[in-house]
N, C-alpha and C positions, 0 to 999 in steps of 0.2 A: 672623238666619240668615246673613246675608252676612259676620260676624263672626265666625260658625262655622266656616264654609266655609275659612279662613283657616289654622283649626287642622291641626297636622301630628298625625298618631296614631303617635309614635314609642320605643321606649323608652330608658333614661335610659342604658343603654349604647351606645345609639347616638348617643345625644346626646353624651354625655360623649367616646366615642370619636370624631366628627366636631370637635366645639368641641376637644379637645385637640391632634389632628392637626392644624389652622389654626393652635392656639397654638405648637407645636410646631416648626414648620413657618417660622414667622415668629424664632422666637428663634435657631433652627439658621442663618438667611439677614440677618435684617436685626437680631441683636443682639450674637453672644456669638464667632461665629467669622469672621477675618480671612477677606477676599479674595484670592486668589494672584497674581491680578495685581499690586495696591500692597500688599501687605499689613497693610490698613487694615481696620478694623473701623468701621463705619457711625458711629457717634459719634465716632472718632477725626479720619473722614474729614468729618463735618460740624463738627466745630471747627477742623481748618484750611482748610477752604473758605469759612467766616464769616470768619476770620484774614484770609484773603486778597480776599475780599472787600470789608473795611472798612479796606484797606490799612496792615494792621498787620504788616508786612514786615520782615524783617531791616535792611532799609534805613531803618528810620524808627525815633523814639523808643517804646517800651516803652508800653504802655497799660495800665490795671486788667486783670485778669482779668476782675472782675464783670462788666466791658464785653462781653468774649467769650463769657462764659456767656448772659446774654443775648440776644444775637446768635443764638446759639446755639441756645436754648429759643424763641425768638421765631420762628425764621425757619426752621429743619432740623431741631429736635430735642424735642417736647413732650415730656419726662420731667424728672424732676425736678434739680438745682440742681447737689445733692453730686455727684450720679454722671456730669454735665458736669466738673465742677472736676476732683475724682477721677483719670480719664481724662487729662482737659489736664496735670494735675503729674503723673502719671505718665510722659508721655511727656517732659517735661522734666527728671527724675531720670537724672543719668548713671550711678547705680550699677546702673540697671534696665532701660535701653537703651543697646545701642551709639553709634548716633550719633542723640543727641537732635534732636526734631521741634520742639521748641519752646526759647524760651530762655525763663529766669525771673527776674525781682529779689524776694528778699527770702526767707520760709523757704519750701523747698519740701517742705520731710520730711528726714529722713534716716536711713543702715547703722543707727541705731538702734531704729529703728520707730519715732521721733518723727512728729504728725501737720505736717503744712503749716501754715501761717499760712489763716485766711481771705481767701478769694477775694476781700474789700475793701481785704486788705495787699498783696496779692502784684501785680506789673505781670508782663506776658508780652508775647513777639514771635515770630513765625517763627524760627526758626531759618536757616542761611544753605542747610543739606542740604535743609530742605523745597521751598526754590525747584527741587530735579531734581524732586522727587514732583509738585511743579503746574504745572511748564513745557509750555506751548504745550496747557494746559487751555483755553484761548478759540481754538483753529483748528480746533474741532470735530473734534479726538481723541476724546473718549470720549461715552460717551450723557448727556443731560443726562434727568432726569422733574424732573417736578410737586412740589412740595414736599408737606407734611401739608396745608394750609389753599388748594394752589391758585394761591399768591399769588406764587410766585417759583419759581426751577426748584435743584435742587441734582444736581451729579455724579454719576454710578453708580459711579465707577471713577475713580482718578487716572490721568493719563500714566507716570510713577514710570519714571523717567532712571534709576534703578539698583532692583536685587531686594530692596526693602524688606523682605519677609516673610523671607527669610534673614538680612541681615546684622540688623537690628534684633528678629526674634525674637515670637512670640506666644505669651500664655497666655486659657486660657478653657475655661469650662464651659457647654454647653447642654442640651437638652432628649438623652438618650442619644449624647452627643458631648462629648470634650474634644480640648482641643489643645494643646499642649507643642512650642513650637518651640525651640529655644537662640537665643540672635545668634550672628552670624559677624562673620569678620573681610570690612571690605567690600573690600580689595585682591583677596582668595583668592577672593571669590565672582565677582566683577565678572570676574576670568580665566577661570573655570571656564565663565562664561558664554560668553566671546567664545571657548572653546573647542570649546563642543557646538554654536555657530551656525555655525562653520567645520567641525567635523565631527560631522555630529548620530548617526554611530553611536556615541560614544563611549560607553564604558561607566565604571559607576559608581567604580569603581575610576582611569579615567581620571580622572578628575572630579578625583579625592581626590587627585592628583599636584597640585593647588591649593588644593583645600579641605582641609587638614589634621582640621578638626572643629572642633568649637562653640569660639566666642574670646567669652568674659561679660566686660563693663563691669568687672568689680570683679576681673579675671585668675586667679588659683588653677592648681591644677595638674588637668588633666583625667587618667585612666586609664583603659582599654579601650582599644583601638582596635578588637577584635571586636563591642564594642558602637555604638560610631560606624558602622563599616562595614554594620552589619545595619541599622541606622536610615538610613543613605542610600539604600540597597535598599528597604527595607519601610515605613520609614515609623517603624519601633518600633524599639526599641532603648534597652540602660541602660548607663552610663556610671558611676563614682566619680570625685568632685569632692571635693579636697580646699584647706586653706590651705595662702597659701606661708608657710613657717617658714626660721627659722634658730637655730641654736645659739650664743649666746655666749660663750665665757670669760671674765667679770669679773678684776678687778684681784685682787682676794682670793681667787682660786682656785675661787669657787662660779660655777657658770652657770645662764643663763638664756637661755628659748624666748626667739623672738621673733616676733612672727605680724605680718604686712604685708598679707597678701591673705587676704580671708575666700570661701568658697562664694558661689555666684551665691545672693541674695535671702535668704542669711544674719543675723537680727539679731543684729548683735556685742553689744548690750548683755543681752541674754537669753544669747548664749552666754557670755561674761564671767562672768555671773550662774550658770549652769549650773557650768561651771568650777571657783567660788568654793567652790561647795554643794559639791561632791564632794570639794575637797580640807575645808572643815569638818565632813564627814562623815565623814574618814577614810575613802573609799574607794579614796584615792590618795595615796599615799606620800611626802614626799619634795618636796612643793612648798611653799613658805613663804609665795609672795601671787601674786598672781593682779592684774592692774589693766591700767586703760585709759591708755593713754599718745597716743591718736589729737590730731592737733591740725589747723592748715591744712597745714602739711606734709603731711599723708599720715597713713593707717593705721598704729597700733603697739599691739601688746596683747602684755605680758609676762608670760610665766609666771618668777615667779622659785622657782627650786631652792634644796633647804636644800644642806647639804655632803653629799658623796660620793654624792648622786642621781643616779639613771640617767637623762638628756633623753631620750634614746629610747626608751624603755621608757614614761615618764610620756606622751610626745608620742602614741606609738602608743595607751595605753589614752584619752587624751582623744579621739585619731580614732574610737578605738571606740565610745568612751561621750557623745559630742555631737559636736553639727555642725560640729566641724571639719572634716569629712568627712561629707558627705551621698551619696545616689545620686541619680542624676538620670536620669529617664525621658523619652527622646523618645516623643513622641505629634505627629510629623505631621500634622496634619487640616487643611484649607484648603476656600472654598467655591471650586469651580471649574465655570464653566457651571452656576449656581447650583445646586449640590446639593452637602453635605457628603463629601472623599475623602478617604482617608489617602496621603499625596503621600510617594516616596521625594526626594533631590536631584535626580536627573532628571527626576523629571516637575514639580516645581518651576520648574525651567532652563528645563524647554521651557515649559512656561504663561507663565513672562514672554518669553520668549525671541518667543511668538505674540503674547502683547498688544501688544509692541514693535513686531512688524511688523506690525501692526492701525493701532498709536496711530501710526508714522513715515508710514504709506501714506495715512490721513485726513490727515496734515498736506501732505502731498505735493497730495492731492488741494486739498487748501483754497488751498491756496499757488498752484497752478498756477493755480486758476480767478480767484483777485485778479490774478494775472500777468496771465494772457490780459484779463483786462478791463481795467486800468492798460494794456496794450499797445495796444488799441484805442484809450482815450484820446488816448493819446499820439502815435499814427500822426496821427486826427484833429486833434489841436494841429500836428502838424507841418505838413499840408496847409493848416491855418485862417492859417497863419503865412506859406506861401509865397505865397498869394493873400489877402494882408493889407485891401488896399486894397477888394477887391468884396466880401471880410466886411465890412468895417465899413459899406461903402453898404448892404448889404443888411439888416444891423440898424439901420443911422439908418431905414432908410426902413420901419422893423416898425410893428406897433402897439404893441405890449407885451411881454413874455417869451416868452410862447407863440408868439405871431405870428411871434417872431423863428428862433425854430426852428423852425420849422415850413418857414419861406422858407429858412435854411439848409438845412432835407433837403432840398427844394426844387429849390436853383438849383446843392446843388454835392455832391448827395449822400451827406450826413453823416447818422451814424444820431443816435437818439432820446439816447444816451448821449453822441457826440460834439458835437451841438449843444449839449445842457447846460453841459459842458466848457466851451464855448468862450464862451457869453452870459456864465459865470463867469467868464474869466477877466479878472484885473486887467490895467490899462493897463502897469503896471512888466516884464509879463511879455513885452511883447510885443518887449524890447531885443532886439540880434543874440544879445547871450551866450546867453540862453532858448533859442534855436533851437538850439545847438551842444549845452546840457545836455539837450535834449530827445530829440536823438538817440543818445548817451550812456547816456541812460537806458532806450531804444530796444533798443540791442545789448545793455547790461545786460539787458533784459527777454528778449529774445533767449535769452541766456545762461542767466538761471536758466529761463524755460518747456524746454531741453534736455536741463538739467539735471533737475528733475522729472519728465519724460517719461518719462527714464532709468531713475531709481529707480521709478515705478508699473512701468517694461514688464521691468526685470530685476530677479530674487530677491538677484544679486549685489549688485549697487548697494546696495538695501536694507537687504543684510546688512553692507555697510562703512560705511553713514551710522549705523545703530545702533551697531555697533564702536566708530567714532568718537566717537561721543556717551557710549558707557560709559568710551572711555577717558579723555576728558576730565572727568568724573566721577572718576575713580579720583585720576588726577591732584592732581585739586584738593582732594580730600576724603580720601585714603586716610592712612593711620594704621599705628603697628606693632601685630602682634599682641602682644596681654598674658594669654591665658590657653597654659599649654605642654599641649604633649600628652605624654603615658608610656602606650606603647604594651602595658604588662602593669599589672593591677592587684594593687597589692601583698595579700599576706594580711598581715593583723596578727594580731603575737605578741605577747602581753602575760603579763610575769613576774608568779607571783605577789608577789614580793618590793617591785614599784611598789605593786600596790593597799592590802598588809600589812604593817604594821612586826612584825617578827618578834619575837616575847616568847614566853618561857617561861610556861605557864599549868598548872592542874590542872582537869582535865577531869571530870565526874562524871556517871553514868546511871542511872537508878533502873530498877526492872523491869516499874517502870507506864510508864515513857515519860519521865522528870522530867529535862531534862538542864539543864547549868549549864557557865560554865568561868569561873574564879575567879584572879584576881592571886595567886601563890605568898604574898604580902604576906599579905593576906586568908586564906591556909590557912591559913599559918605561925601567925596571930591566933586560930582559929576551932578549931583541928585538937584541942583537947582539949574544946570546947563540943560540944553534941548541933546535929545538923545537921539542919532540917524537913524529917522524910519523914512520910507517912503510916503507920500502924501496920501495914498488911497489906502496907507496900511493904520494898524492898530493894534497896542499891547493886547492881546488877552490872557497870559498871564504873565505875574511878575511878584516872588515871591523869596524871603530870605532861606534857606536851605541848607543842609549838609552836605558834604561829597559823598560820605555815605548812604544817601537817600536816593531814590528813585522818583521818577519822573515819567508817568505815563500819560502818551499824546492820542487824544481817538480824533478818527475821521469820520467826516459826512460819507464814506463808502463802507463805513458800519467794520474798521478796523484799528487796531493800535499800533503803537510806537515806543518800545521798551527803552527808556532814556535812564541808564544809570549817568547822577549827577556831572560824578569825576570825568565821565566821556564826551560832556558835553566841552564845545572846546573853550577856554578862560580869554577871556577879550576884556579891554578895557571899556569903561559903562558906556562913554560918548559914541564906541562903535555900532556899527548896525549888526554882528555877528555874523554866524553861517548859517545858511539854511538847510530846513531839516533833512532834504534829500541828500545831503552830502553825507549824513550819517548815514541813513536809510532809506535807501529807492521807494519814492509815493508817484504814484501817477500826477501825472501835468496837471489834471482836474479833480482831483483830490485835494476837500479843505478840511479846514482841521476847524474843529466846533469845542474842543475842551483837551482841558490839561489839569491831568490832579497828581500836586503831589504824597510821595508815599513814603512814610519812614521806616516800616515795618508789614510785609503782605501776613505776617499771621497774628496781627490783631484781633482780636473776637469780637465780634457781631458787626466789621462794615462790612456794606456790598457795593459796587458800580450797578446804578440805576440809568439806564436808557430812553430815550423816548424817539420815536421815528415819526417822519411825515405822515406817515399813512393810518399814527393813532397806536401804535405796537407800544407795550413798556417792556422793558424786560431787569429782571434784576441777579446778579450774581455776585457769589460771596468774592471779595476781593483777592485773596488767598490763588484764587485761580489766573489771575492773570500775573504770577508770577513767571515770569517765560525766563529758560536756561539759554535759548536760542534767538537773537536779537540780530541778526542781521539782514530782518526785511520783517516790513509790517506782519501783523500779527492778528487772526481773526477775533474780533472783538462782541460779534453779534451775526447773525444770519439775516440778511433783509430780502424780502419780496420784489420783483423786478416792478422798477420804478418806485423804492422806495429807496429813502435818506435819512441818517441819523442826524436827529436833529439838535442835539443835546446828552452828556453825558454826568453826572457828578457823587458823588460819594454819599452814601446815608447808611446811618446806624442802628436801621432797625425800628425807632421812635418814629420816623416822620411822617407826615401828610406828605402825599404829592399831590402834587395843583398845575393842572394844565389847564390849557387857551386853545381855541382853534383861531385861524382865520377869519371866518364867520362870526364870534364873538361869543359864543359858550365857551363857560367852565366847567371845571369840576376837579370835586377834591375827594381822595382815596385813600385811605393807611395802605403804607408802603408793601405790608405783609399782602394785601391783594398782586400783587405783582407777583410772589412766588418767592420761588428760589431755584435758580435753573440753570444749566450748565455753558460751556463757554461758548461754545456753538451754536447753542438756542437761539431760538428766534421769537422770544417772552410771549408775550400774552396781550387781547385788545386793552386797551389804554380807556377808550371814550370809542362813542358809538358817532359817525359823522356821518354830518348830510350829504347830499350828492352835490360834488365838486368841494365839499370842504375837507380843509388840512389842520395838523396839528402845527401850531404857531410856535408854541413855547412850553417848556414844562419848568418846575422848581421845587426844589424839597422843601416842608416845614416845621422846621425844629418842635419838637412840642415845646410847649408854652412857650413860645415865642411871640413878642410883639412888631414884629416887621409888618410892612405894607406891602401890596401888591402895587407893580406897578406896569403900567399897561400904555403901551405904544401902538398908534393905526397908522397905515397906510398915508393918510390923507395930510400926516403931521401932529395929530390931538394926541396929546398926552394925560394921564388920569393915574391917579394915587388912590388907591382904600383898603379900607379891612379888612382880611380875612373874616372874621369868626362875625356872624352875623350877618355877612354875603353871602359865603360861599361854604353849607355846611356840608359836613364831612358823609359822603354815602358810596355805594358799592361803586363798582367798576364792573362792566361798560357802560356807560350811559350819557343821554346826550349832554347830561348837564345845563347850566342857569346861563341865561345872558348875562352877558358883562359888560353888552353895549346898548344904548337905547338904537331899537330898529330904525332906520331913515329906507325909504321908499327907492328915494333919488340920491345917489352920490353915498352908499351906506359903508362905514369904516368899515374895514379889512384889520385884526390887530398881528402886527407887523412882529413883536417880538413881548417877552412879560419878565419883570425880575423882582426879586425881594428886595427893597431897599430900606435904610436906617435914614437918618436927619441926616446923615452925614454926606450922605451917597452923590456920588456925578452920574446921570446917564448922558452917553450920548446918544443919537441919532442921525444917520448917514442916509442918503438922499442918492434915487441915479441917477442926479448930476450930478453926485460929488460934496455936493454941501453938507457939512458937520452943523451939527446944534446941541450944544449941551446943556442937561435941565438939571436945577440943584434939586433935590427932594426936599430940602426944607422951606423952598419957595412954592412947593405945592401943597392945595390942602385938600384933604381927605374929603372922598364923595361916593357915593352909593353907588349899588351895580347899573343903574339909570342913566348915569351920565354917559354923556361921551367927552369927557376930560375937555381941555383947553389946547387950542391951536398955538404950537412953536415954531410952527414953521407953515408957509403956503405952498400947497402941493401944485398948484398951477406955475406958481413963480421959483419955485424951489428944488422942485422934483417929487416923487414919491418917495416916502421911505421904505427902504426895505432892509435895515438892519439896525436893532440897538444894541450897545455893551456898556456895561459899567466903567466907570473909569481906573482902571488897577493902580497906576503909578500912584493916585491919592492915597488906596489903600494900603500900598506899600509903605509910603511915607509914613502912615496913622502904625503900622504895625511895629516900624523901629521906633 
């Protein structure tokens, strides 16, 4: 029962949520985030307090590390080995802290991500900076506690002679907390400081008339200044951090980068590696080798250029595409009066700026109170000295120690502290010179208990013995700054001409999606063999190209497909290629109705013209369908539910558009009736249609052009004629001219319409399947009356319901 009694009746999210708030609670405070004061993190701050304890000082020879970790683990720190060591060589990496806590013999890591030698290679010492972080830690400056075991006391808080947490920088992740501090440079901090203690309105902007912004171990070129500036405000704030580079001209007229400073926390050997990849990828043009040239001298990694390569161009797409350029995010967070804040620079300043005059006023106090006790001594020596002769009778004639002090408070009224004194003192002391040092040492005592006095009873004082102290600190330790600042952050432009070596290719599309782009080599080889397509499938387009050029694919779901050439992927011409979806996700029922290509989006006066089933045209300046973002179709046009695009292609402003319905009117419009309208639009009526009738086909007409129309039905009839004198040119909407003579019974449906030359193939595909191809120069011209000539029989053949032109002829006529 009484074991019962004990039990709590709690449930497991109360549990859960008390045990993790404890856990929580302790990681945020006593593991993962610096103190604002030193800005030491508990492990940091118990490896240099063991340091300093087993007198392994800058002043003395180097000792194991193992030694320290131990110490360490044993006396301040039960966790485990690594993540003592860990800690201790990180704080000894100069590429990771400004001014190292620790110094090291032997590997400590290194810019490459190499690990450290083992904690039984490596020797360590103090550093000569850490002596301000621990100075006048025994005059009872900061709070000392209990260690883990009870057994010996360790530090809350260092003294920290200068703004550790600034100039050296923190990182770290806890329980819903991180912190991202940069280093600084400690000249510009250490001012800034002695600035806001002489006038603590200053504002943050004052501040930054010293603190330029983050200065990293490893230098580089910072950009932002609006992003520094909001992070000394707020606490938050992002920056661009790039390497320094330079350009060189070689002897032989080819140049080469040369990179010296990499990003703060950069692995050069991984970026190198990065680098390499992309020029063996061919993603980047123009560079011949890539290598480390670092040695004890210093950083150097060369990008060397083939001939007539652009350095900046390559330089800029490398800043784009790897860490030669990173971002870097200030995240402020400090514990301050133990609980996690996000600290701007001022209230940084001021939190040390307080511990300062916490940590100078306890030493003040300590100091005066050893003063005032050495002063009473010493008065007592001086009285014990003028009446020499009745001291010593009065101790010859004691019993013993005690006795003897006792008779001196006694007979000459010396206190419990000055009889001590004096039963001590040796016979040598009692020459004349003793009496002269003694009161020497007297007005000395004088002197500083006044001085003390001073700085406890005035804030002034106070504020110029700190002054003093940081400036002597600065003095002794300051350094130039090595990271620059650039107060705009560049945009980077990258040609495509770096990332592409420009080649003449031929380009090819099937109408299921099949695309390919083939070495002219490879055509030239292949161009009279059959090329794998699937038997239901069919070129729609196929054209010679640049790799610099573009390639835009539209669908019947009234969207695009941004195809820059060089990503299309190189197959040999016999192949069938990849299909589109493997670049860019299209739905299963999504077809593709055109493909144009594009050398240039900011040519003056084309547009992509439109035409939908339901009669819509719409026209937009080409320009617009420039897209930055290509990895998923892209809206091409806005359609009406149950409507289809039905056709897409290119005009310059001159042409007629000439459309077909179903039903068998036409009509022809200058392109300028269509508009000019934006990407998302949903254009304007086209032709005005009957009930149940659709737009069949549309086509642009060059002016003065003598091309035919040519016109395809349902039933198989085919017919060839004239624009001009058919089909004259009038407004939009409207129902427009017949193009077929009416039949009662069985009347053609026109299946699809195209402009053709003498030269031209059309085909004709059948739902069954069956192909029929008509030459144009085997048909001859006929008025809008006709209904052309039968290629095929629709009872025995199928219906048609699709024509194309034949590309590959065209292709062949254009080389």
């Amino acid at each position: 029962m009484a074991n019962r009694e004990k039990l709590l009746n709690r449930t497991l999210e109360e549990v859960m949520g008390d045990r993790f708030g404890i856990y929580s609670k302790y990681i945020i405070q006593e593991r993962a985030l610096p103190d604002v004061r030193d800005g030491l993190k508990p492990v940091q701050r118990r490896i240099l307090y063991a340091m300093l304890r087993d007198g392994n000082t800058n002043d003395k020879p180097f000792r194991k590390s193992a030694k320290t970790v131990g110490n360490v683990i044993g006396n301040y720190h039960p966790h485990g080995d690594s993540s003592v060591y860990e800690a201790m060589v990180r704080m000894s990496q100069d590429w990771k802290v400004r001014m190292p806590l620790i110094e090291m013999h032997g590997n400590n890591g290194s810019l490459d991500g190499d690990p450290p030698a083992a904690m039984r290679y490596t020797e360590a010492r103090l550093s000569k900076i850490s002596a301000e972080l621990l100075r006048d830690i025994d005059a009872k400056t900061v709070d000392f506690i209990l260690n883990f075991d009870d057994t010996t006391e360790e530090p809350t808080v260092f003294p920290s002679k200068f703004p550790n947490l600034l100039v050296n920088g923190s990182t770290g992740i806890s329980a819903g907390y991180a912190t991202e501090i940069p280093p600084h440079c400690l000249s510009e901090i250490i001012d800034a400081t002695i600035m806001l203690m002489e006038n603590p309105d200053a504002t943050v902007d004052d501040l930054m008339t010293f603190v330029k912004g983050p200065d990293f171990p490893t230098g580089g070129i910072v950009q932002g200044l609006d992003g520094i500036k909001k992070a000394y405000k707020t606490g938050k704030g992002k920056i661009v951090l790039r390497a320094r580079t330079e350009i060189e001209t070689l002897r032989t007229g080819r140049k080469q980068i040369i990179i010296n400073e990499l990003p703060y926390e950069v692995n050069k050997a991984l970026l190198v590696k990065k680098m390499d990849e992309l020029r063996l990828d061919h993603k980047v043009e123009g560079v011949a080798e890539v290598r480390d040239e670092t040695d004890r001298s210093g950083m150097r990694v060369i990008i060397e250029l083939k001939k007539d390569a652009d350095p900046n161009g390559i330089l800029n797409y490398y800043f784009k595409n790897t860490d030669l350029q990173i971002s870097y995010n200030f995240n402020m967070v400090a514990i301050d009066h133990k609980a996690p804040r996000q600290l701007g620079l001022k209230e940084i300043l001021e939190a040390y700026i307080e511990h300062q005059k916490e940590v100078v006023t306890r030493r003040s106090r300590f100091e005066l109170q050893k003063s005032i006790e050495r002063q009473h001594i010493v008065r007592g020596l001086i009285k014990a000295i003028s009446i020499l002769d009745e001291v010593i009778r009065v101790i010859r004639g004691s019993k013993d120690k005690k006795n003897a002090k006792q008779n001196l408070s006694e007979s000459f009224g010396f206190t419990e502290a000055q009889a001590e004194a004096i039963v001590n003192l040796q016979l040598y002391r009692l020459t004349n010179t003793d009496i002269v040092t003694l009161q020497e040492e007297e007005h000395q005592l004088d002197e500083t208990i006044a001085r003390l006095e001073g700085i406890l009873n005035s804030g002034k004082k106070l504020i110029s013995v700190i002054k003093k102290e940081l400036v002597e600190v600065r003095k002794k330790y300051a350094d130039a700054r090595r990271t620059t600042i650039e107060a705009e952050i560049e945009e980077i432009k990258i040609d495509l001409e770096v990332m592409v070596a420009a080649e003449e290719v031929m380009v090819s599309l099937t109408k299921h999606g099949y695309i390919k782009r083939s070495s002219l080599r490879s055509f030239s080889a292949s161009a009279d063999d059959t090329v794998a397509m699937k038997d239901t499938d069919h070129t729609l387009f196929q054209k010679q190209m640049n790799t610099t050029e573009t390639l835009l694919v539209f669908t019947n779901m009234g969207r695009y497909i941004y195809l820059p050439v060089h990503e299309i992927q190189d197959r040999r011409w016999k192949e069938l290629g990849q299909h589109i979806a493997s670049l860019v996700p299209i739905d299963p029922e999504e077809e593709i109705v055109s493909a144009i290509p594009v050398s240039s989006f900011e040519a003056d006066g084309l547009f992509i013209t439109f035409f939908t089933k339901l009669g819509m045209v719409k026209r937009t300046k080409l320009v617009e369908y420039k897209a930055q973002r290509r990895s998923k179709p892209l809206t091409a046009l806005k359609l009406k539910k149950g409507d289809v695009c039905v056709t897409a292609f290119i005009t310059n402003g001159q042409c007629d558009l000439v459309v077909a319905t179903s039903m068998g009117y036409g009509l022809r419009f200058a392109e300028e009736e269509a508009g000019d309208v934006g990407l998302r639009a949903a254009g304007v009526k086209a032709v005005q249609l009957k009930s149940g009738d659709t737009l069949a086909g549309g086509v642009a007409l060059p002016s003065g052009s003598s091309l035919h129309l040519f016109i395809a039905t349902d039933r198989g009839a085919v017919k060839k004629m004239a624009i001009e004198g058919q089909i004259e040119q009038t407004g939009r909407p409207r129902r427009g001219v017949q193009l077929l003579r009416e039949l009662k019974t069985r009347p053609h449906h026109i299946v699809g319409v195209a402009f053709v030359d003498r030269s031209d193939r059309i085909v004709l595909g059948t739902d069954k399947g069956k192909l029929c191809s008509v030459l144009s120069s085997d048909l001859r011209v006929t008025d809008r009356y006709s209904n052309g000539s039968f290629v095929l029989d629709q009872d025995e053949d199928g219906t048609v319901i699709d024509i194309w032109t034949d590309v590959k002829q065209e292709a062949q006529q254009d080389n």
